[in-house]
N, C-alpha and C positions, 0 to 999 in steps of 0.2 A: 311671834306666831301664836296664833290661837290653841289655845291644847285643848279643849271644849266646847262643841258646838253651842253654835248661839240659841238661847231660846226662843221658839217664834209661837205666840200664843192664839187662838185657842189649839195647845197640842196635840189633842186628839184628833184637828181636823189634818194632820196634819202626819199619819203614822212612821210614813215613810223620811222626813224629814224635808227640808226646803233649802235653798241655795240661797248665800246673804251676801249681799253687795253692802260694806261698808263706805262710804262717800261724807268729802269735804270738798268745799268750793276753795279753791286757793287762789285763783285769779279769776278776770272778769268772764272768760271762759274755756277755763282751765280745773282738772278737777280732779283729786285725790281719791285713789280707789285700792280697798283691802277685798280680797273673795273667799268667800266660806263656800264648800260644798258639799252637798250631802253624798256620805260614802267616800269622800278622797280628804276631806279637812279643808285647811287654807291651801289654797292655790297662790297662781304668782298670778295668774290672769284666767279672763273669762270674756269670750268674743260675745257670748249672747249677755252674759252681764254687763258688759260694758255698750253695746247699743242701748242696752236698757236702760240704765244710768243718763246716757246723754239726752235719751227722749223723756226721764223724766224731770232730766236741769233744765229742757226747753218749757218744758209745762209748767215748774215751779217759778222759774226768773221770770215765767209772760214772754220768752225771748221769741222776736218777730224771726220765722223759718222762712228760706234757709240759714240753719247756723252750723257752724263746725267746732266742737268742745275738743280739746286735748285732754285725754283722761289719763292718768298715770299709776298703771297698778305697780306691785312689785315688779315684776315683768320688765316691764319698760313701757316708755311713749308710744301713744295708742289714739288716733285721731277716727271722731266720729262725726258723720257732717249727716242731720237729718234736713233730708228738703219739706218742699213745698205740700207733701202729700205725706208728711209725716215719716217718708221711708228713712232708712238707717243706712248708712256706707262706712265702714268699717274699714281702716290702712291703719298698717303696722308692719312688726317684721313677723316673718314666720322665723322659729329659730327648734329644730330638731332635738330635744332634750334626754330621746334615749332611743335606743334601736332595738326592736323582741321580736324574737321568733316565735309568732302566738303558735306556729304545730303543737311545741312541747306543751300546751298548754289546752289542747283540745283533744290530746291521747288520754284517754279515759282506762 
C-alpha cells in the first residue's frame, strides 16, 4: 500500500491534489493497475481510471481500435474494449464492500 500520496508536479497547479493510475503492460493486451486517490489514498479500483488507462495503452501501442485490454487492479479482472470512436465499455464485477446509513451522518 501507498502510505503517501504520489507527488504530481507543477504542485501548485494542482492544490487540491490529482488521482494516480499506476500501470504495467504484462501481456500483449493485458495490463497491471495500482490507484492512488485524492482524499481516500490507494484504492483497489477505479472505473474511470481504468477506461483511462486502456484508452491511453490504445494510444501508446498504435493498437488499431476496436481493442479490448484486461486491466488488473487490486480489485480484480476488469475488461475494457475502446471502439472505433474512441468510446470506452467497462465489464467487471460489481462487488458491495460496505453498507452506511448516510442519515447519521447528515444530522448536524
Amino acid at each position: 500500500m501507498l502510505e503517501e500520496p504520489p507527488v504530481v508536479r507543477p504542485r501548485d497547479s494542482y492544490p487540491e491534489g490529482v488521482n494516480v493510475e499506476f500501470v504495467q503492460i504484462t501481456g500483449e493486451r493485458e495490463l497491471s493497475m495500482r490507484v492512488y486517490e485524492r482524499g481516500s489514498g490507494e484504492t483497489r479500483s477505479c472505473g474511470t481510471g481504468t477506461c483511462a488507462v486502456a484508452l491511453a495503452a490504445s494510444i501508446h501501442t498504435k493498437s488499431r481500435l476496436p481493442i479490448t485490454w484486461v486491466i488488473n487492479p487490486p480489485g480484480g479482472r476488469l475488461e475494457v474494449t475502446i471502439d472505433a470512436h474512441s468510446n470506452a465499455v467497462l465489464v467487471g464485477p460489481a462487488v458491495l464492500i460496505k453498507d452506511v446509513d448516510i442519515s447519521e451522518y447528515l444530522i448536524a
